[in-house]
C-alpha positions in Angstrom: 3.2 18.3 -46.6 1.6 18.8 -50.4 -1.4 16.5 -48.9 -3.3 19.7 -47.8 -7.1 20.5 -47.5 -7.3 21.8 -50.8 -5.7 18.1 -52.0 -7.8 17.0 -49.8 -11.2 18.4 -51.2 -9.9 17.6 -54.8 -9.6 13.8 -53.7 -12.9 13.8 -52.1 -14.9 15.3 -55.0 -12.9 12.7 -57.5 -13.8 9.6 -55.5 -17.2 10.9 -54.3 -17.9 10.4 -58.3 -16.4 7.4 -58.9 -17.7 5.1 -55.4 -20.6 6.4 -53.9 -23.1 3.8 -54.5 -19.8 1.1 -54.5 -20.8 -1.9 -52.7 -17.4 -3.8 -50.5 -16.5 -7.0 -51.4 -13.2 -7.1 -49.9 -11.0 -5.4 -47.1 -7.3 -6.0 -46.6 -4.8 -4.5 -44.2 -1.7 -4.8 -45.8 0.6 -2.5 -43.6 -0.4 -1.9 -39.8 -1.6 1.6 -40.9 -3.0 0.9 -44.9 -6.3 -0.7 -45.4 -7.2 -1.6 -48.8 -11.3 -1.5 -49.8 -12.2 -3.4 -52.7 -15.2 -2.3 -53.8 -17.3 -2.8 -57.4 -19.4 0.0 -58.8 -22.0 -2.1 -61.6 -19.9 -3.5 -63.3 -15.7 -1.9 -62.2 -14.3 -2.9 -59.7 -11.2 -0.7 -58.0 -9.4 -0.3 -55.0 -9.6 2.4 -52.4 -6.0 2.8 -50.5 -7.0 4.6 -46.7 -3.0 5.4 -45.7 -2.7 7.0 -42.1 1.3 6.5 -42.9 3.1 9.2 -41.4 4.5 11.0 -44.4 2.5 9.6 -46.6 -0.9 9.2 -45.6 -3.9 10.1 -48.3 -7.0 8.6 -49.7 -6.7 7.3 -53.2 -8.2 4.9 -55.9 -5.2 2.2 -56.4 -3.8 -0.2 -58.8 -0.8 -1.0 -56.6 -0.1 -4.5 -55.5 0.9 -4.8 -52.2 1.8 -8.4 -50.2 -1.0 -9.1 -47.4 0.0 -10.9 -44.1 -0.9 -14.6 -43.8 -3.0 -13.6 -40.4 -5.1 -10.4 -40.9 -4.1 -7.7 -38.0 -7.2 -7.6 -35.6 -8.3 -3.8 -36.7 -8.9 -5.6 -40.5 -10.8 -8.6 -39.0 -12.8 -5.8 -37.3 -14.0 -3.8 -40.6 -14.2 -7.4 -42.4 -17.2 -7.8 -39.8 -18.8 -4.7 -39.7 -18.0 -3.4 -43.5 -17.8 -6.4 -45.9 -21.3 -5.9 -47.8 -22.0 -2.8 -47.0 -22.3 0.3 -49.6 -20.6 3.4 -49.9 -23.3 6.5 -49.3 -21.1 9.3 -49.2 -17.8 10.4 -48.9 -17.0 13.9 -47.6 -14.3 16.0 -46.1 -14.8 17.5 -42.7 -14.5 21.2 -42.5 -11.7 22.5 -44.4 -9.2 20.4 -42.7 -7.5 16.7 -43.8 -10.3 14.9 -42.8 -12.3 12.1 -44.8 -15.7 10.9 -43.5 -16.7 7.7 -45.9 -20.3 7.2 -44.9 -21.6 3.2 -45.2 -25.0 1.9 -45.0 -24.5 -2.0 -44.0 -26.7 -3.9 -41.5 -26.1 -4.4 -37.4 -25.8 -8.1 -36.3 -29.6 -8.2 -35.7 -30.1 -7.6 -40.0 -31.2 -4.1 -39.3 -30.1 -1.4 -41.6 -27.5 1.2 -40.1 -24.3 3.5 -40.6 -20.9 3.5 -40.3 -18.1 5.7 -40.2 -14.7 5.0 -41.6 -12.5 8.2 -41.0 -9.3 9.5 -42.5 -7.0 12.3 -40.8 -4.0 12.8 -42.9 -2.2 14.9 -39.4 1.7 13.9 -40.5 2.8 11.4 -37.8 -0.7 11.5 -35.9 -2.4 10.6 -39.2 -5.1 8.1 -37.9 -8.5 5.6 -38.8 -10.7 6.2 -36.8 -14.1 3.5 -37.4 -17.2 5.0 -35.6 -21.1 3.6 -35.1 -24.1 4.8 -36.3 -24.0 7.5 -33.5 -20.6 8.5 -34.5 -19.2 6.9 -31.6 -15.9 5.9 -31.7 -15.4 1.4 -31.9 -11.8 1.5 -32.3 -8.8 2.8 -34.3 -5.7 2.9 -35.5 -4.2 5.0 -32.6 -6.1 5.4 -29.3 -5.6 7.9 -27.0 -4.3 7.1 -23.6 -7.2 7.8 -20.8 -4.3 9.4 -18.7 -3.3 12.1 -21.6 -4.0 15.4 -21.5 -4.7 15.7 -25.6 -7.3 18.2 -26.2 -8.8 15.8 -28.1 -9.2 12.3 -26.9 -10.1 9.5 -29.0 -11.2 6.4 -26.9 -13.5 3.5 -27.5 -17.4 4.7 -26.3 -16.7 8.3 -27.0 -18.2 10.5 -29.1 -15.4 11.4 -32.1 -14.6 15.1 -32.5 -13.6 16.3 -35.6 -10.2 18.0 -35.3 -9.8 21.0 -33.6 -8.7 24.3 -35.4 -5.6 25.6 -34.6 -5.9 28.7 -32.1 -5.8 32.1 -34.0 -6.5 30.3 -37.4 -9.5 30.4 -40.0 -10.9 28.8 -42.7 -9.7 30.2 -45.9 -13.0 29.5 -47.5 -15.4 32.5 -47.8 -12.7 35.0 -46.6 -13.8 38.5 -48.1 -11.6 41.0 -49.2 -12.3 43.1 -45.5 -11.5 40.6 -43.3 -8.4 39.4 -45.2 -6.9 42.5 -45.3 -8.6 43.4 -41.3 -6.5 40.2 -40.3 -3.0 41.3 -42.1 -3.3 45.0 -40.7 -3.7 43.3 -37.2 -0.8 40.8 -37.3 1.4 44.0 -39.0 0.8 46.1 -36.5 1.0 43.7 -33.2 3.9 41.6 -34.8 6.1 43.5 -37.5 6.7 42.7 -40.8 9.9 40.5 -40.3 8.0 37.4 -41.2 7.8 36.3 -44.6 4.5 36.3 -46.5 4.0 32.5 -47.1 4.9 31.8 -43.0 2.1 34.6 -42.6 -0.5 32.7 -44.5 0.6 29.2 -42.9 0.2 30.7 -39.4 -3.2 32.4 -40.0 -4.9 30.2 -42.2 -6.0 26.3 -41.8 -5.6 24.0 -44.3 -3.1 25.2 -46.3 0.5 23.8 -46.8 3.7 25.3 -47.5 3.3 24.7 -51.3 0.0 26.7 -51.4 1.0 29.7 -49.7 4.7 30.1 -51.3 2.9 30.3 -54.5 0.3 32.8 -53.5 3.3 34.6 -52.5 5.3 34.3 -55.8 2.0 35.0 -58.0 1.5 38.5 -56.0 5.6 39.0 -55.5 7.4 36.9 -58.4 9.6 35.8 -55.2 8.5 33.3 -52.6 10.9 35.3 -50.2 8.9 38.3 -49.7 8.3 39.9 -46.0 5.6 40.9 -45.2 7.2 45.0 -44.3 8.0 44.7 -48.4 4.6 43.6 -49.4 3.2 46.7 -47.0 5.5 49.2 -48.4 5.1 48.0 -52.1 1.1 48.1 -51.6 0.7 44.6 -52.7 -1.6 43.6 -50.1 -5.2 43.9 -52.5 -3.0 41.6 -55.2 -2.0 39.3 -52.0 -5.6 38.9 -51.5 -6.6 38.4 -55.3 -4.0 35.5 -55.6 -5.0 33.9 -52.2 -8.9 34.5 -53.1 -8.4 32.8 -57.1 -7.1 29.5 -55.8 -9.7 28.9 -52.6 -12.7 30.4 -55.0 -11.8 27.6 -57.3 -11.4 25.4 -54.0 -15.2 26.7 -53.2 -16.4 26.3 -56.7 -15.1 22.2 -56.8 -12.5 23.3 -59.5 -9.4 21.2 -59.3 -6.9 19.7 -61.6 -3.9 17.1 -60.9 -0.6 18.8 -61.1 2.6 17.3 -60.7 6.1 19.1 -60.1 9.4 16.7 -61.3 13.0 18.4 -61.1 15.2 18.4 -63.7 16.3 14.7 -63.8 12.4 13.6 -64.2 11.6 12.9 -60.0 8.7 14.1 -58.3 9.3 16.5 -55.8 5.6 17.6 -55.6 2.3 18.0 -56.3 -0.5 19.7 -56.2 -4.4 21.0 -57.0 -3.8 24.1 -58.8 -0.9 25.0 -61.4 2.4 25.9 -59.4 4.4 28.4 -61.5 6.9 29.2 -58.7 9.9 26.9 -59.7 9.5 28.5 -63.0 12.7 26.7 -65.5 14.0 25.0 -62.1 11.7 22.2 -62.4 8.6 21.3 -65.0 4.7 20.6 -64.1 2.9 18.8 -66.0 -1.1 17.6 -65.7 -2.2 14.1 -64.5 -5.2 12.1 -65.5 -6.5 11.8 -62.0 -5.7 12.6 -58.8 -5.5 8.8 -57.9 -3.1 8.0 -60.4 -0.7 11.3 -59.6 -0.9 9.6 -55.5 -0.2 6.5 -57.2 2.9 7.7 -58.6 3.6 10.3 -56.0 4.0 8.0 -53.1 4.2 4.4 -55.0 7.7 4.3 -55.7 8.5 5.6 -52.4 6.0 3.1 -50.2 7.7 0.3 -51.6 11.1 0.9 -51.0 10.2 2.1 -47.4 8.4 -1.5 -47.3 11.3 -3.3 -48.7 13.5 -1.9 -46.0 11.4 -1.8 -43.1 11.2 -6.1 -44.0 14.3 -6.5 -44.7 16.7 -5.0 -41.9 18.3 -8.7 -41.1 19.7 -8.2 -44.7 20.7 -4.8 -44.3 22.0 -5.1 -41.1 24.5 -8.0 -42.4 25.1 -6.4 -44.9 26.8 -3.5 -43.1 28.2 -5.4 -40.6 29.9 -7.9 -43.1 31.3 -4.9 -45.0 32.8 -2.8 -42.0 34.4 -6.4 -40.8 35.8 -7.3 -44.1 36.8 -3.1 -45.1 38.6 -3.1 -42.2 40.1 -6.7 -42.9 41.3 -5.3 -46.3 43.0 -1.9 -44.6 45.0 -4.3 -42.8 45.7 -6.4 -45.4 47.1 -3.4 -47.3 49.0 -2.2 -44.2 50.9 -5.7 -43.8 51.6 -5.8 -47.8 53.0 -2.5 -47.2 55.2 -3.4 -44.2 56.4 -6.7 -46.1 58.2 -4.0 -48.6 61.0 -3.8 -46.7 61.6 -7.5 -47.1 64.4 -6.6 -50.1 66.5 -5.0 -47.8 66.7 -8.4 -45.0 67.7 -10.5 -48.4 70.5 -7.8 -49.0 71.9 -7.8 -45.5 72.0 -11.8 -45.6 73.8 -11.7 -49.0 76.4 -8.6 -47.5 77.1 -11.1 -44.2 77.6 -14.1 -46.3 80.2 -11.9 -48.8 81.7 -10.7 -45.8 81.8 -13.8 -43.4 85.5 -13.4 -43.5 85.7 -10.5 -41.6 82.8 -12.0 -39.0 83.3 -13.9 -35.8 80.8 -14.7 -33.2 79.8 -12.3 -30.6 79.5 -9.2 -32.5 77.0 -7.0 -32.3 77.0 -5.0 -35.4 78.9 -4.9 -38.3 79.9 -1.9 -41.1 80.3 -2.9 -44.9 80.0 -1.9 -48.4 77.0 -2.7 -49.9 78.1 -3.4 -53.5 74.5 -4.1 -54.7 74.0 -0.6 -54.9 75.5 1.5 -58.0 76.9 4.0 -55.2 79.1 2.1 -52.8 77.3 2.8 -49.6 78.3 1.9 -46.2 75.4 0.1 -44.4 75.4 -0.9 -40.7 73.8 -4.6 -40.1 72.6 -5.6 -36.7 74.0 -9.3 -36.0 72.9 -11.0 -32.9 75.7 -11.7 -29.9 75.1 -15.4 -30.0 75.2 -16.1 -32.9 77.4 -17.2 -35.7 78.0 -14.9 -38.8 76.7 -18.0 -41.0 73.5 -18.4 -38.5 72.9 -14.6 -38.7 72.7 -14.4 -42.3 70.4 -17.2 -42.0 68.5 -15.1 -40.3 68.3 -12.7 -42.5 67.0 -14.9 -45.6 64.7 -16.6 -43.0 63.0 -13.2 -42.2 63.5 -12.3 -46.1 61.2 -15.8 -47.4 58.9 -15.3 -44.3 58.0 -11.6 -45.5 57.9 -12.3 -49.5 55.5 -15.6 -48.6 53.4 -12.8 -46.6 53.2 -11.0 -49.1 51.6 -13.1 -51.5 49.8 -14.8 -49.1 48.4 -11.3 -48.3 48.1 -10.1 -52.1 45.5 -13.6 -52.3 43.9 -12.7 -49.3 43.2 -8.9 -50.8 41.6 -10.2 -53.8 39.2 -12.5 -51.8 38.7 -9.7 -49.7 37.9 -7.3 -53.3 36.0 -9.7 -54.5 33.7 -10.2 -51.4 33.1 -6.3 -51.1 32.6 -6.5 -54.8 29.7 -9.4 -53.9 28.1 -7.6 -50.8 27.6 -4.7 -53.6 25.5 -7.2 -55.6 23.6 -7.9 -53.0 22.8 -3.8 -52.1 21.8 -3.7 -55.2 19.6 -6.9 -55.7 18.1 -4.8 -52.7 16.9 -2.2 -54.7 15.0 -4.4 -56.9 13.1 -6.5 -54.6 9.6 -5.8 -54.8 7.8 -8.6 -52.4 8.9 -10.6 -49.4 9.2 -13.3 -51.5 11.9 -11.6 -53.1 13.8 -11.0 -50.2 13.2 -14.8 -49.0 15.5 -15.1 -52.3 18.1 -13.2 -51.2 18.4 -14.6 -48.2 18.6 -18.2 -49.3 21.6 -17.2 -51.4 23.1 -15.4 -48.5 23.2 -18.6 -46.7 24.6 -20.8 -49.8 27.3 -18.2 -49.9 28.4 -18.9 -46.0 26.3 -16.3 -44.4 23.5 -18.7 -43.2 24.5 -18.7 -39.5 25.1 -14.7 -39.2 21.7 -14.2 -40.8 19.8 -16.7 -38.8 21.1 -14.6 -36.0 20.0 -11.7 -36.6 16.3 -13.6 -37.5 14.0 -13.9 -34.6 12.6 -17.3 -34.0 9.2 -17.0 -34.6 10.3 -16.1 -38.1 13.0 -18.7 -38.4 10.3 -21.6 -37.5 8.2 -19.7 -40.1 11.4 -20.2 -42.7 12.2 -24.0 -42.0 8.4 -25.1 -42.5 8.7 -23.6 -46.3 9.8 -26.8 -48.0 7.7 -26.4 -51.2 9.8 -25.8 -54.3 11.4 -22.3 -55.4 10.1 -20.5 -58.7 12.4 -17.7 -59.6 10.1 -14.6 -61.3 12.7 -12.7 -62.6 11.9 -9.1 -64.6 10.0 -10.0 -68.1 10.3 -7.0 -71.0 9.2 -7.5 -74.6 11.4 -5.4 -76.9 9.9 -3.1 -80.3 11.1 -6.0 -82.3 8.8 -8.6 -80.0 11.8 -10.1 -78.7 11.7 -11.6 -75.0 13.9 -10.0 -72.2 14.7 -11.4 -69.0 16.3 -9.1 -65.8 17.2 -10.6 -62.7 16.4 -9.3 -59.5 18.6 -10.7 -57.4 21.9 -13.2 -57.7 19.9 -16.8 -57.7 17.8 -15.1 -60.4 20.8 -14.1 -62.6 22.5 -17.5 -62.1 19.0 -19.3 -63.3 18.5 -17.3 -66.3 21.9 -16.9 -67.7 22.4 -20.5 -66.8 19.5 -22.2 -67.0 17.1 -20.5 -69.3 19.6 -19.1 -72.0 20.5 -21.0 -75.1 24.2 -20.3 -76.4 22.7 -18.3 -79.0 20.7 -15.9 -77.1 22.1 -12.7 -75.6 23.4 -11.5 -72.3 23.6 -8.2 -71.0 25.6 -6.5 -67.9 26.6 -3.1 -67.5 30.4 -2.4 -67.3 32.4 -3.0 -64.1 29.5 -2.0 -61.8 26.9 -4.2 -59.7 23.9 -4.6 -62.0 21.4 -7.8 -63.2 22.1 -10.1 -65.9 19.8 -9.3 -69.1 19.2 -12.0 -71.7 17.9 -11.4 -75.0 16.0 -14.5 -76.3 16.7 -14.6 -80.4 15.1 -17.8 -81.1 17.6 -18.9 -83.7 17.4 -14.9 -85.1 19.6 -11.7 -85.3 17.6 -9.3 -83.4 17.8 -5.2 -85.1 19.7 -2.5 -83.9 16.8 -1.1 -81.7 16.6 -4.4 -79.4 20.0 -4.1 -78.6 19.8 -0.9 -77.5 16.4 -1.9 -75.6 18.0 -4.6 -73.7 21.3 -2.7 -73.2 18.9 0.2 -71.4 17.2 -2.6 -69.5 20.5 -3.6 -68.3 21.5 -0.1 -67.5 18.4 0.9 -65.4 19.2 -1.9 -63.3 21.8 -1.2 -62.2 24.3 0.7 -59.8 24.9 2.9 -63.4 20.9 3.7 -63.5 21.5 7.5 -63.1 24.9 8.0 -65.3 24.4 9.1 -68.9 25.9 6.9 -71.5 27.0 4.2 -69.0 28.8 1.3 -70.9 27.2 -1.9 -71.1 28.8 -5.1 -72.1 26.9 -7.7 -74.8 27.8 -11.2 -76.0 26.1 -14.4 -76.8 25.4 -16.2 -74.2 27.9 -19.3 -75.0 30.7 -17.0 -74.4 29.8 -16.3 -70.6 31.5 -18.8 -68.5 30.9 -19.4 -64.7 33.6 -20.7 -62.5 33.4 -23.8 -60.4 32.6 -23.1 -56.7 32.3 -19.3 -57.3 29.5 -17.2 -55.7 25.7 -17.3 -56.8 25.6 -14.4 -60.2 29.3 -14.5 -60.4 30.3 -15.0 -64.4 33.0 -14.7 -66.3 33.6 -13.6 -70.4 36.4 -12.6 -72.4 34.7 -11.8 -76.3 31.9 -9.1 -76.1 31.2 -6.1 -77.3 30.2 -3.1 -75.8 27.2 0.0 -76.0 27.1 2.9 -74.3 23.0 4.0 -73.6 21.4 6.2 -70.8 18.6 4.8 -69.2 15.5 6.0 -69.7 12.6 5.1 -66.7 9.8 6.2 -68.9 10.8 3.8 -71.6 11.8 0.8 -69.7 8.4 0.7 -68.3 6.8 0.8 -71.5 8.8 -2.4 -72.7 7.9 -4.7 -69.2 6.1 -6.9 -68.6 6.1 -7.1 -65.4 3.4 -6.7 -62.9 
């Protein structure tokens, strides 16, 4: 993971200069393994994020906004006791490893002055909080060790804490000379081989470091990040190996780090780090950060959210999928029935060839060979008559089977739209998905899941405690929808979700204002608000990128987006929450750009 010990000192020197001396005011536990510290510092105030989050867990300043349960989790009700007041002494990072000591002074429950110990091990999936006393013993954390484990390391309540052990045949790369680093690659060359690659070498011999780190100590000595260590040998590049790997953790030594931040080609983070990274070289582009709080911000943010999002809102998703495999597989056999019901032609012919023949019938034939003059080429067809029967009664038959098939079919062909139309709807909802930001959100979507006829599958799926939680929330709904402000200062609205789109294209819009939906695609509704005016060129095209960005088209260049005045868009009787319809629009064609989107919102 980028979240190394070199990240790790860089974090730790930034917020060791912005907190210490930061008195708590308030502490919130938003996800079972996030606490939020609010602290002020004179006169700022900020927020320190402690994540143990497997995959993402760091130490950060934060100006994300992040829902809070209604009943704080005991381990939050635990530091509101012991930390709420208290001042931030010192913050530093244990060893060279990812570990955060945050030293408090606060006062015991007898108004004596004493310390605390709030501690951060970023370890991947055994990332962990550990709160200690004033003799570092351990008074609880986020994950305890069983007393019947056999950890090398146990962390139970009464014991003493021990910092993380170091990983057997590793060091420090701190303070490594130039003898011993080159003493310690001779060894592993000659006991091992060179097969190993040079950046595998470094992760296997040195603490601290990630995979980042040592691929680009390996491409600043090599120009290559896959370089053996045989070729590095043969080449003599093992006192340039050294310099490169001795430039970075001098700087490390020295308290030298700057915020880098790697995006590929379509703009995305991919990663970051505490030194410049030329390895990806014209594959991808890295650029500088203010801080290293805001580049975690950004890093992980994005990410967080929609992990959040998902993790709340599984009833949704797992409707979702089900209702869409049930009604997919409705539609195949929809289509296969339509396709069976083509035959139906032929039964009205053989009715039509009995009745011109009925001369030549009698009962209690079984078959029957004619022309078949309906066809430009005379053929003679066999027809199938049944024994009991009269020639009259088995053409009647025949029609009978005909009108039963060709009422199928349309019956069918009605049934395949409604089918369309509901895949076409359970899209909207994915992608309403994608925009929620809050469980209040989600409480949205699921309200107009049940006005659509999905209440009783969804309760389902909802355990009780929740559903008891749902039914006592009486007090009237206020939609927040997106808010942007245009260059020209005109107000935009996006929906986030179907009941938002409904309201504002509904509701809010005057006929003269202007709505916005990307082409054929699931996406929000937009609205323009003109106040009696004709908005520039540049609006439109702000709104039509709004509309674009949110939406299933986000990532297409120069997706189509459909614009009319708002007394143009009609919406059926009885039709589904955000369905519309409009004939007179127009259409632009824009690529949406995140950076710029975000600069016109509002939004917080």
């Amino acid at each position: 993971m980028p979240f190394d010990a070199g990240l790790t000192a860089a974090i730790t020197k930034e917020l060791k200069e912005k907190l210490v001396g930061a008195k708590i005011e308030k502490i919130q536990q938003p996800e079972r393994d996030e606490l939020i510290i609010t602290v002020k510092n004179g006169r700022e105030s900020g927020k320190l994020l402690i994540s143990a989050k497997a995959g993402s867990a760091r130490l950060s300043i934060t100006k994300l906004e992040k829902e809070n349960p209604q009943t704080p989790p005991m381990f939050c009700m635990l530091m509101r006791k012991h930390l709420s007041g208290g001042l931030i002494s010192d913050i530093t990072q244990l060893g060279f490893e990812r570990a955060v000591e945050i030293k408090i002074s606060t006062y015991n429950e007898l108004g004596f002055p004493t310390q605390k110990y709030l501690i951060l091990e970023t370890t991947g999936r055994y990332s962990n909080i550990i709160f200690c006393d004033s003799d570092k013993k351990v008074v609880t954390a986020l994950r305890l060790s069983e007393l019947a484990s056999d950890e090398k390391r146990k962390l139970l309540c009464g014991f003493k804490y021990e910092p993380l052990p170091l990983p057997e045949n590793r060091i420090s790369p701190l303070g490594v000379s130039k003898e011993v680093f080159l003493k310690r690659l001779s060894e592993h060359y000659e006991n091992f081989g060179g097969e190993i690659l040079c950046d595998k070498y470094l992760l296997s011999s040195y603490s601290g470091l990630s995979p980042l780190t040592a691929r680009e100590i390996t491409f600043r000595t090599t120009k290559n990040t896959s370089f053996s260590l045989s070729e590095l040998v043969e080449k003599k590049l093992c006192e340039n190996f050294y310099l490169h790997f001795s430039a970075i953790y001098s700087a490390v030594e020295r308290g030298r780090f700057t915020p880098f931040v790697i995006k590929d080609r379509e703009g995305k983070a991919i990663e970051f780090s505490f030194c410049e990274i030329l390895q990806y070289e014209t594959a991808a582009s890295v650029s500088e950060c203010e801080s290293f709080s805001e580049l975690l911000d950004s890093f992980y943010g994005e990410r967080d959210l929609r992990d959040r999002i998902k993790q709340k809102a599984q009833d949704i998703f797992k409707l979702l999928s089900n209702a869409e495999a049930r009604i997919s597989k409705k539609a195949e056999m929809q289509r296969e029935d339509i396709a069976k019901c083509a035959e139906k032609d032929k039964y009205k012919n053989f009715g039509d060839l009995i009745t011109a023949n009925m001369y030549m019938l009698k009962k209690g034939m079984t078959k029957v060979k004619v022309v078949d003059y309906c066809d430009e080429n005379m053929p003679e067809v066999e027809i199938e008559l049944e024994i009991n029967l009269t020639p009259s009664q088995n053409a009647q038959k025949y029609y009978k089977k005909y009108n039963k098939m060709k009422s199928a079919e349309e019956n069918l062909a009605v049934q395949l739209d409604i089918s369309a139309a509901e895949l076409q709807y359970i899209d909207t909802i994915f992608e309403s998905l994608t925009k929620a930001q809050n469980e209040k959100d989600l409480e949205e979507i699921r309200e107009e899941l049940r006005s659509a006829g999905y209440g009783k599958r969804l309760e389902s799926l909802t355990s009780k405690s929740h559903a008891k939680k749902l039914a006592k929330q009486k007090m009237k709904k206020q939609y927040l929808p997106l808010e942007f402000e245009t260059s020209g200062g005109y107000k935009v609205l996006c929906g986030k979700n179907n009941l938002q789109n409904d309201y504002i294209t509904t509701v809010l819009a005057e006929k003269n204002d202007y709505w916005f939906h990307v082409k054929n695609m699931p996406g929000s509704h937009v609205v323009m608000f003109c106040n009696g005016e004709e908005p520039d060129a540049l609006d439109f095209t702000e709104s039509a990128m709004i509309a674009a960005y949110y939406s299933s088209g986000k990532k297409i260049p120069n997706v189509a987006v459909d614009y009319t005045k708002v007394r143009n868009i009609k919406k059926p009787s009885g039709s589904k929450p955000g369905f519309v319809v409009y004939e007179t629009n127009y259409s632009a064609y824009v690529t949406a750009d995140e950076e710029k989107v975000k600069k016109l919102s509002l939004s917080k």
